[in-house]
N, C-alpha and C positions, 0 to 999 in steps of 0.2 A: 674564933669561929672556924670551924673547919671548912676546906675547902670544896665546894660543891663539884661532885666529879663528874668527869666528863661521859658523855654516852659516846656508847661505843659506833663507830663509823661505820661497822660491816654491817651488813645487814642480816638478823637470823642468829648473832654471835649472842649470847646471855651475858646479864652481867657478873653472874660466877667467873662464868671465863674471861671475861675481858678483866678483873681485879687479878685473876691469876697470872695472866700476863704481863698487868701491869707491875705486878709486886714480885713476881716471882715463888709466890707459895700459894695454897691450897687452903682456903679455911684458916690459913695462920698459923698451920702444924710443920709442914717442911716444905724444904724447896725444891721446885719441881728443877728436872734435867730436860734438856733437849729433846730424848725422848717422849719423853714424861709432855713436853708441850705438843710434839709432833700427834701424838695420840691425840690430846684433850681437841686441837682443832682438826683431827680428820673426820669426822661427820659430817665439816660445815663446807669443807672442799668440797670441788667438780669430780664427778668418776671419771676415768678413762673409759674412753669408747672402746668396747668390746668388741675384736672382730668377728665380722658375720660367718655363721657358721658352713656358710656357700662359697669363700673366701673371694665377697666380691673386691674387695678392699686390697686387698691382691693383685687381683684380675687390673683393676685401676690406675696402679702403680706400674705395672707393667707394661700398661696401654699407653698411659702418660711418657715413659721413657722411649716405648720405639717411637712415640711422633713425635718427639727430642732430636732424636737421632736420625728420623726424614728429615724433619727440618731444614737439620745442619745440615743434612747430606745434599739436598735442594738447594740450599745455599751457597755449599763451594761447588757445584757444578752448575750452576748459572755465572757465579766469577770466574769459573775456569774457562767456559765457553765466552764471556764476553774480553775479558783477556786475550785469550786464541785471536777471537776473530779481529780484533784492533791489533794485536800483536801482524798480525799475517798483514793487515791493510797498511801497515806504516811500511812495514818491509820491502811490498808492492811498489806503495810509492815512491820512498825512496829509493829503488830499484830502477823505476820509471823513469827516474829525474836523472837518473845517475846516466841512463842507456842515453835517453834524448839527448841530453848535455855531450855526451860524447860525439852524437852526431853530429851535431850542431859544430861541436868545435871543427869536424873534418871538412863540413860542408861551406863553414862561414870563417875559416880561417885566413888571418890575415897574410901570412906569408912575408909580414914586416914589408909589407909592399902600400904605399899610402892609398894609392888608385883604388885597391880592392875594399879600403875603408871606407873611401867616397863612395863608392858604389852601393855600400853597406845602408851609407844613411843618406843619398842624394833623393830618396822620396819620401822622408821625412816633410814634415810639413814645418816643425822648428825645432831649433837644436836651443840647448842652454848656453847662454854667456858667458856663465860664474859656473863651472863644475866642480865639486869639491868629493872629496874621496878619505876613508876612514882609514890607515895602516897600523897594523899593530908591529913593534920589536921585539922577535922574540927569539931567545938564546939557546933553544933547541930545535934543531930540524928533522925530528919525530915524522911530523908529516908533510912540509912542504918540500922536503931533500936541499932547502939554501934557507938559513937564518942567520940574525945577527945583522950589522950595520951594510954589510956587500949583499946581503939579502935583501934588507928592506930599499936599497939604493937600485936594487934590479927591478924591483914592483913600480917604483917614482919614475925608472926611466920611461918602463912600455905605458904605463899609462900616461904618460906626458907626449910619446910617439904618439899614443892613440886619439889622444884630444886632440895637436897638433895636425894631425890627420882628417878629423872630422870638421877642423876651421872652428874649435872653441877656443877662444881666447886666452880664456883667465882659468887656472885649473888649481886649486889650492888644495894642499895636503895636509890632512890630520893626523899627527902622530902622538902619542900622551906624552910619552917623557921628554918629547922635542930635541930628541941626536941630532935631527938630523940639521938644526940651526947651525951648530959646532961646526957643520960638513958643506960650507955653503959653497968653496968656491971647488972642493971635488966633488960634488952632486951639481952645480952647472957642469964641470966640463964630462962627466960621465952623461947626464942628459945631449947636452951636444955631441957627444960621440956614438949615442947611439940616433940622435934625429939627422944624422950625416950618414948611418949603415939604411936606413927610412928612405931620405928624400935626396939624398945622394950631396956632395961638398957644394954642388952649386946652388940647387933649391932647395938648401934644410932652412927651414924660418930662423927669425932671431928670437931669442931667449934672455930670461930676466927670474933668476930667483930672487925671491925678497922673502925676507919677514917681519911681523910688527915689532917697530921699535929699534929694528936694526936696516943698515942701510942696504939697498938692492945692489944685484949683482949682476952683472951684465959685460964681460970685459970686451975689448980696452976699456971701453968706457963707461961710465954709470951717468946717464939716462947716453944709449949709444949715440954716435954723432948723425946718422939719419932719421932722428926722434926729431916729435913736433916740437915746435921751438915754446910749447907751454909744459913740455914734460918734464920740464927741472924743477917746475915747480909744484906738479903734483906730491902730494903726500907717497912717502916710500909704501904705503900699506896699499893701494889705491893703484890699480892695473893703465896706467900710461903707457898705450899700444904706439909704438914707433912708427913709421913710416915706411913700410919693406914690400917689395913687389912680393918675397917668397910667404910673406905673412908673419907675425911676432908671437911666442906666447910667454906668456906670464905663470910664473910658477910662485905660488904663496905656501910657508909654511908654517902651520899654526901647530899648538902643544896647548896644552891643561893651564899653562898658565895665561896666557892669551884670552881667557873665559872669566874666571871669577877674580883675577887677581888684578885683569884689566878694568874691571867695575868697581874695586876697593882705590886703586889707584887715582881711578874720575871721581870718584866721590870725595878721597881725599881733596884734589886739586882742587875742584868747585868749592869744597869745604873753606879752603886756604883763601881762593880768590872772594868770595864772597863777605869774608872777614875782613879783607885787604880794601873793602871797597870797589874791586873792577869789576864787580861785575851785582846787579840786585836779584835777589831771592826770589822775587817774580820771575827772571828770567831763565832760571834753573825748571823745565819744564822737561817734556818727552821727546820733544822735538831736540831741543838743544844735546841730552845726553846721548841720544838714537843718533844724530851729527857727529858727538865725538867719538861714540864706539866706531861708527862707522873710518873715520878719521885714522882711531890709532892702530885697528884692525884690518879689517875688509866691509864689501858689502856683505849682502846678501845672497845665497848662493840656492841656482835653479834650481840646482838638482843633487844631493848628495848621495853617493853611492857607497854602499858596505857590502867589503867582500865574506862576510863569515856569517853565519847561518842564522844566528838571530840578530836581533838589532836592537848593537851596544854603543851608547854616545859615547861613552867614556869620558864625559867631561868637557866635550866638544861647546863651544859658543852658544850658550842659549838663544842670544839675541837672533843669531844668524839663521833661524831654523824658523821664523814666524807661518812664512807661505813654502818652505823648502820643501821640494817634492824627494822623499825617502826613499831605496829603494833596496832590495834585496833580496839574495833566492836562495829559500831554506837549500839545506843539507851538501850548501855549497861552500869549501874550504880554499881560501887562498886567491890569490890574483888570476884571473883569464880574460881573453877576450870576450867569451860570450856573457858575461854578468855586465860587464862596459855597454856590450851592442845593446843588449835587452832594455837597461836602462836607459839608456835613450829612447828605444822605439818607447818604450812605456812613457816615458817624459812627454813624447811626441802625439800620445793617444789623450795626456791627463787635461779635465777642461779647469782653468783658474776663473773661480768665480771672484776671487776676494772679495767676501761677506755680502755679495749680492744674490 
């Protein structure tokens, strides 16, 4: 039986034509060409629209293109003017920041004289304990005119002057690649040479570089001999303030690996001990590891200061930064007094609630 065929889907098409298409011939006498099909379905096509003979159609197209062309033109000159005017306002400010800061530095300079420091921050209401500070090492001196390790050893002395000066104790340095452990006992005696050009050979305080994991530096002696008679036995990480009428500071140096590598390390060890039996699983809590970071590191630090425009940890101690008051002033490059003074007075104004 033959197969029942199918009707044709268009609508309006015959079935002459649709067998013609289908078969490719006519009646069954020849076969039709392209042409030949192009013709048999134009009837059943859409006409094109004829244009009007007022040539609105025209007129249309033309009107559509110039309000194309406002559009766009409205549109780069609203981003041109608000560009301009954020362009002009940052200039401003950073203009602003640049004039002030200069003043500032003429009006509030220290003169490496300690009195004028004290006098800087004697109506502070409190200073920080723990000051700790971000240094980068960097091997071209593009902009600050000294880089490199006799660079970065110039920043550690005046700001170790200038903590020393305001009566903060403990002042710990951040630097990534940590040079500056390598450089312990000529980074004390270049600090001591310059907290002796400061407070003169008679009343420069005593000094103590240390850092985690490696022993403190203090010469003659390590913990010196006018140290409390329990300072031998604090941890080398952990600021053991001696005994001195001119006053002690403690210099800490941390690097990148003092952060994460120090937390792989504890883990291991807990790891070990916990297996070994001295110590049970329950006791491995936040208390306990927050005890040993603190242990193999430092505390926690008041107040952390960065000298460079935005604010980059670089890898700095996570742990150490819970309540740490941050502190830093755009479009400002490199070490000065006034980014040290300001950060205090700001430390001095900030209220800690801790979580109340």
């Amino acid at each position: 039986m033959a197969p029942a065929e199918v009707p044709a889907v268009t609508a309006g098409v015959g079935p002459k034509e649709t067998v013609a298409f289908r078969k490719g011939t006519i009646d069954g006498r020849k076969q039709l060409t392209a042409k030949e099909r192009e013709a048999l379905m134009d009837p059943y096509l859409p006409r094109k629209a004829s244009p009007a003979p007022d040539g609105t159609s025209s007129r249309l197209k033309q009107h559509k293109r110039k309000e194309g062309l406002l559009r766009t033109f409205i549109y780069i000159s609203v981003y041109r003017i608000v560009s301009f005017i954020f362009s002009v306002f940052f200039r401003f400010r950073r203009s602003w920041r640049l004039v002030t800061g200069k003043a500032v530095a003429v009006l509030k300079h220290h003169h490496r004289t300690p009195e004028f420091i004290q006098r800087d921050v004697k109506h502070l209401e409190r200073l920080p304990k723990h000051l700790s500070v971000i240094l980068d090492f960097d091997e071209s001196d593009e902009n600050l005119g000294h880089a490199g390790l006799e660079g970065l050893t110039s920043d550690v002395c005046e700001i170790a002057a200038w903590t020393a000066s305001a009566g903060i104790p403990l002042l710990s340095v951040y630097e990534k690649s940590g040079k500056l452990k390598n450089y312990m006992p000529q980074l004390h005696k270049h600090i001591s040479q310059t907290l002796e050009a400061y407070f003169g050979p008679r009343r420069k305080p005593t000094l103590s570089v240390r850092a985690p994991h490696l022993q403190s530096y203090s010469p003659p002696n390590t913990p010196p001999l006018n140290a409390s008679p329990d300072a031998a036995s604090v941890s080398p990480s952990r600021s053991a303030t001696p005994k001195s009428e001119n006053g002690h500071l403690n210099v800490l140096l941390l690097s990148s690996v003092d952060g994460r590598g120090t937390i792989i390390d504890l883990t291991k060890t807990l790891s070990e001990m916990v297996q070994k039996g001295a110590i049970e699983p329950s006791q491995v809590d936040s208390n306990l590891i927050d005890q040993q970071l603190v242990d193999a590191v430092s505390d926690e630090p008041d107040l952390l200061v960065l000298f460079s425009p935005t604010v980059q940890l670089k890898g700095y101690p996570p742990w150490q930064l819970r309540l740490t008051e941050i502190f830093h002033l755009p479009d400002n490059k490199g070490v000065n007094y006034q980014v040290f003074l300001r950060a205090l007075y700001n430390f001095a104004k900030v209220e800690m609630r801790l979580g109340r």
